[in-house]
C-alpha positions in Angstrom: 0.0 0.0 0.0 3.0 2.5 0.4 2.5 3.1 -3.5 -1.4 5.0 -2.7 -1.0 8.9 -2.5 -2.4 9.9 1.1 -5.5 12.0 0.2 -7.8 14.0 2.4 -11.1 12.3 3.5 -14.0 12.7 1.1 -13.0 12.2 -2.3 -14.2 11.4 -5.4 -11.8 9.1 -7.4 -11.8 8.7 -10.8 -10.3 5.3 -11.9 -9.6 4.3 -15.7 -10.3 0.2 -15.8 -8.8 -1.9 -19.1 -10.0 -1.6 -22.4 -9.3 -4.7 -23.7 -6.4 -6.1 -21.7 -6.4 -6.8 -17.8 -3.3 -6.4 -17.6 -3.6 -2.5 -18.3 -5.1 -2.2 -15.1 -2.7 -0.7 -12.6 -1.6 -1.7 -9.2 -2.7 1.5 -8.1 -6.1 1.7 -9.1 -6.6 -1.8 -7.6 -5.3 0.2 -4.6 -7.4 2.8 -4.3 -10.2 0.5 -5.2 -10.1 -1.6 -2.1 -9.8 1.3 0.4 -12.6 3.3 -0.5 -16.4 3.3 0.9 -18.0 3.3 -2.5 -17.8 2.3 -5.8 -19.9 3.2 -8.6 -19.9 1.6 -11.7 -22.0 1.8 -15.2 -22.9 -1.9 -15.1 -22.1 -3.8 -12.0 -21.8 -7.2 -13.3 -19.4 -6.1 -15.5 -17.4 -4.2 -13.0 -18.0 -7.7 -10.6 -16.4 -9.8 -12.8 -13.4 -7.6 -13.8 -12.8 -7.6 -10.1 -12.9 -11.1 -10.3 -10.5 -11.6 -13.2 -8.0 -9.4 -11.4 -8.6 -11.5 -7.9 -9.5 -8.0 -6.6 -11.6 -7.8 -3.2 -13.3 -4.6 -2.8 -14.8 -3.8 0.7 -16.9 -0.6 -0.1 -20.6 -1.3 -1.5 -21.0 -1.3 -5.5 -23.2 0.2 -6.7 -24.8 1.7 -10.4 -24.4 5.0 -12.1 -25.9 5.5 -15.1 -27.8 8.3 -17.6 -31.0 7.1 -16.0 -30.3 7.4 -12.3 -27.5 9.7 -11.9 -29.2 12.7 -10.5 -30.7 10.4 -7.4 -27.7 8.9 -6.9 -25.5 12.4 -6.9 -27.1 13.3 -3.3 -25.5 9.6 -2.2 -22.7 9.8 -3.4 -21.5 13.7 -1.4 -23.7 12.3 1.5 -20.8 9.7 1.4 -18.0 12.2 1.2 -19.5 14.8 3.8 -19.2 11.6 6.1 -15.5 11.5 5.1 -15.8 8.5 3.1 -13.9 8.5 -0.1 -16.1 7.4 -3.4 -14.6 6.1 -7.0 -16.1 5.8 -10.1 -15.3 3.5 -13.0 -16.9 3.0 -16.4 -16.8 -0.6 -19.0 -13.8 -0.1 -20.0 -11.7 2.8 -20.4 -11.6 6.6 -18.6 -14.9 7.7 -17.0 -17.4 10.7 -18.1 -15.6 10.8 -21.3 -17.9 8.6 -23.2 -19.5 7.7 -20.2 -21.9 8.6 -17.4 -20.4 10.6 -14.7 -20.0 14.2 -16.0 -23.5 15.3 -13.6 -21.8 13.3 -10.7 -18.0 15.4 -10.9 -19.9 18.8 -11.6 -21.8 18.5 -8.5 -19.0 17.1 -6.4 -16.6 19.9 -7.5 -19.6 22.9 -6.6 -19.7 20.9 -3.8 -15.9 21.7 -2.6 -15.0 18.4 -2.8 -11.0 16.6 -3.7 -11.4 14.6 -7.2 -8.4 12.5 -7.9 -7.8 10.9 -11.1 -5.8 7.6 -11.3 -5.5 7.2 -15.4 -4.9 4.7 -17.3 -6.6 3.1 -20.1 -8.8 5.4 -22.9 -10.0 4.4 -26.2 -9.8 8.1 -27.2 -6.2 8.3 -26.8 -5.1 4.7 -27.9 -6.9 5.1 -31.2 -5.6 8.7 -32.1 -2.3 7.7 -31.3 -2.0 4.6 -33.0 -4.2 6.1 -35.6 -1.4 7.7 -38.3 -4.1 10.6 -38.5 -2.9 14.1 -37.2 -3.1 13.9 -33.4 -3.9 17.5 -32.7 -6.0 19.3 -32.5 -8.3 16.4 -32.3 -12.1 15.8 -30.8 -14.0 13.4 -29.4 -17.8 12.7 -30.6 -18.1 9.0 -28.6 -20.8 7.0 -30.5 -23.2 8.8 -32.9 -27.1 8.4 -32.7 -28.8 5.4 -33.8 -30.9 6.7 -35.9 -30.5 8.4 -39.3 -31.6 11.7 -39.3 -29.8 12.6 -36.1 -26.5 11.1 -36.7 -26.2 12.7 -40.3 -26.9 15.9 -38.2 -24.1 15.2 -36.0 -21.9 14.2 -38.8 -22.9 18.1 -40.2 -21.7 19.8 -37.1 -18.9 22.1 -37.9 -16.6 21.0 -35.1 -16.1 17.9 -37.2 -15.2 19.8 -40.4 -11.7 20.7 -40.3 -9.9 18.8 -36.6 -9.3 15.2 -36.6 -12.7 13.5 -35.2 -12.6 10.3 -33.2 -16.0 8.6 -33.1 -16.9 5.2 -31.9 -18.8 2.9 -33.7 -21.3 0.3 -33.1 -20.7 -3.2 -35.0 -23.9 -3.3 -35.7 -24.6 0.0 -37.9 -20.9 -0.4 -39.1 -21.9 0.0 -42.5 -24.7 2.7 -42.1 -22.5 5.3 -40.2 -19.1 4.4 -42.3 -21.8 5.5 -45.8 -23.1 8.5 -43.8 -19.6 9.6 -42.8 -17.9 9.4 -46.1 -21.2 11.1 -47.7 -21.3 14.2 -45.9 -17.5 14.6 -44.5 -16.3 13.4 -48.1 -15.8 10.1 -49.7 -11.7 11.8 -50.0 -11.6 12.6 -46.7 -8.8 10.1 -44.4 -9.6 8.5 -41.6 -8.4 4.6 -39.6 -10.6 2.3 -38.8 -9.3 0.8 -35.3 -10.9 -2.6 -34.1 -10.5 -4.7 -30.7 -7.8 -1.8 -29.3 -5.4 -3.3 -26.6 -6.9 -6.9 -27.3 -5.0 -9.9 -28.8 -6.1 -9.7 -32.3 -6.2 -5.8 -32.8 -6.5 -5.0 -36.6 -6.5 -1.2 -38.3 -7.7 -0.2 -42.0 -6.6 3.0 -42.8 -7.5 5.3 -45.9 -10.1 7.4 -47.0 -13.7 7.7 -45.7 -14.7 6.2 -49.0 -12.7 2.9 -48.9 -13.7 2.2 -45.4 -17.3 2.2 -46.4 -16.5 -0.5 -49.0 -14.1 -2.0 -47.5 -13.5 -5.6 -45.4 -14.5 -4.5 -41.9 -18.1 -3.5 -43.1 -18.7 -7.3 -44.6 -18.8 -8.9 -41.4 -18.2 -6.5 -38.2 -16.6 -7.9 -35.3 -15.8 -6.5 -31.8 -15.3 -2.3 -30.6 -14.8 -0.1 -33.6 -13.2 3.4 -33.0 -12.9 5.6 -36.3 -10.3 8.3 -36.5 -11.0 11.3 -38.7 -8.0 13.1 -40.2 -8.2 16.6 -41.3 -9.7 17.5 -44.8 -6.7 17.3 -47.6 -5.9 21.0 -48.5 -7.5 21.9 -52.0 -5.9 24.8 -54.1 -8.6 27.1 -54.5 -10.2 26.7 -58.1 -10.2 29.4 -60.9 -13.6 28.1 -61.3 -16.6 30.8 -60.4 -19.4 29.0 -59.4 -22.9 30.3 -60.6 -25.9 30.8 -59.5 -27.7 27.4 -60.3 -24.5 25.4 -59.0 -25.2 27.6 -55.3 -28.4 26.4 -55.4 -27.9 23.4 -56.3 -25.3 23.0 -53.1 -27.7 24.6 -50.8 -30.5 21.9 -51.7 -28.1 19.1 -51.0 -26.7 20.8 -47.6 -30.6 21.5 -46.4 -31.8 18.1 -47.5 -28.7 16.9 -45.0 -29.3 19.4 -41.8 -32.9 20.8 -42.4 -31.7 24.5 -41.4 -31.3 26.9 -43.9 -28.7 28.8 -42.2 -26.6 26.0 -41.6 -27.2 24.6 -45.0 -26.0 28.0 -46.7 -22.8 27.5 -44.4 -22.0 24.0 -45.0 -22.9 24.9 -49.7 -20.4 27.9 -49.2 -17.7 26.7 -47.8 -17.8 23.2 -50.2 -18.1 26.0 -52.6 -15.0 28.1 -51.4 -17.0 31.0 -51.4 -17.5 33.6 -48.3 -21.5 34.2 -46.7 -22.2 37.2 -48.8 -21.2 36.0 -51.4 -22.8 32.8 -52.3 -26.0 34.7 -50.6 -25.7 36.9 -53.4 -25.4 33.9 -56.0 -28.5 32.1 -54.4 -30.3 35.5 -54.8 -29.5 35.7 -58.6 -31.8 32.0 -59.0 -34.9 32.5 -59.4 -36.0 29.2 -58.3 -34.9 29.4 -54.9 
């Protein structure tokens, strides 16, 4: 135990767990596992049986945090620390509140005045854009996109994802469906990894553009955790070509049939278009069928 850090009573720890590999999990998060009062976890058989893989005995209660109970368990949780009992929190696998519930939980805790220690370790986030040959900064995290259609190609529209490398995790299951509405809206050109089963025994990586991914071997028969690294947009010289008027409006209908706001659309048509606000507002004015 003489590795631990000597902390105060009453505070929140926030403990990475493995990934992939139980072997990533470190000594010292075991440490601080089995000294404090409480430990909340997103899924508590999972969290019971990592424990048991690692021959871990833990001597505070376990108990659930998720999106649909993490307000009434919040008042628990700084009861517990005003009491001077320390709390942790883990997720699946990886960092907490990054993908993860947890984000109400910290806010609260730090309003409250409480210590939050971090004991890292494992993260998809930063395996992936590591290992990803994408440029590593500056880079985002989305997490996993919506399942259903309309609101993930809204997502994929949002303008944080149009220039920084994007890091989005993908279900197996619409592998296919989110790889097509990616390389659709972000551009078939556009480069990007494909990162499966990170940190496990048979980790695999496809990398190239947008476009290939959606056709290529991964999408024929899914298997295991996805994560998909974005790389910036290739730089473009900017064309000698002056779009017209019926080629603005012809981006703007294809932008709004995407996001369903006109402002947004006229944003997203311009800049495809190289053009500034004004002026492929003034373009769109010179159609008369718009």
């Amino acid at each position: 135990m003489a590795d631990v850090v000597e902390t105060k009573s009453g505070t929140l720890w926030i403990v990475a767990t493995p990934i992939g590999t139980l072997s990533d999990f470190s000594a010292r998060a075991g440490q601080v596992l089995q000294q404090v009062s409480l430990v909340l976890a997103e899924d508590t058989r999972r969290t019971r049986r990592l424990l048991a893989g690692l021959d871990l005995k833990v001597s505070g209660s376990l108990r659930s945090l998720h999106e649909h109970n993490e307000n009434t368990v919040v008042p628990a949780v700084l009861q517990c620390l005003r009491e001077g009992r320390d709390a942790a929190i883990v997720s699946d696998a990886g960092t907490p509140v990054l993908s993860d519930p947890g984000f109400e939980l910290v806010r609260r805790v730090r309003e409250a005045g409480f210590q939050i220690a971090s004991v890292p370790g494992p993260s998809a986030f930063s395996a992936a854009l590591a290992a990803s040959g994408q440029p590593p900064l500056p880079a985002v995290l989305i997490g996993f996109l919506p399942p259903k259609k309309g609101q993930r190609r809204r997502r994929l529209s949002e303008p944080i994802m149009s220039q920084a490398t994007t890091v989005i995790f993908l279900s197996p299951h619409r592998l296919g469906a989110e790889l097509l509405d990616a390389a659709e809206i972000l551009g078939e050109g556009r480069p990007a990894t494909l990162m499966a089963e990170l940190s496990k025994r048979h980790e695999r990586a496809e990398m190239g553009t947008l476009g290939d991914l959606a056709a290529g071997r991964e999408v024929q028969k899914p298997r295991g955790e996805y994560v998909l690294v974005i790389g910036p947009p290739p730089s473009e010289p900017r064309s000698s070509h002056k779009p017209g008027p019926e080629e603005a409006n012809q981006a703007y209908l294809a932008a709004l049939d995407i996001t369903g706001e006109r402002r947004e659309a006229m944003r997203i048509a311009a800049r495809e278009l190289h053009l500034g606000r004004r002026e492929f507002y003034a373009l769109l004015l010179e159609n008369e069928d718009l």
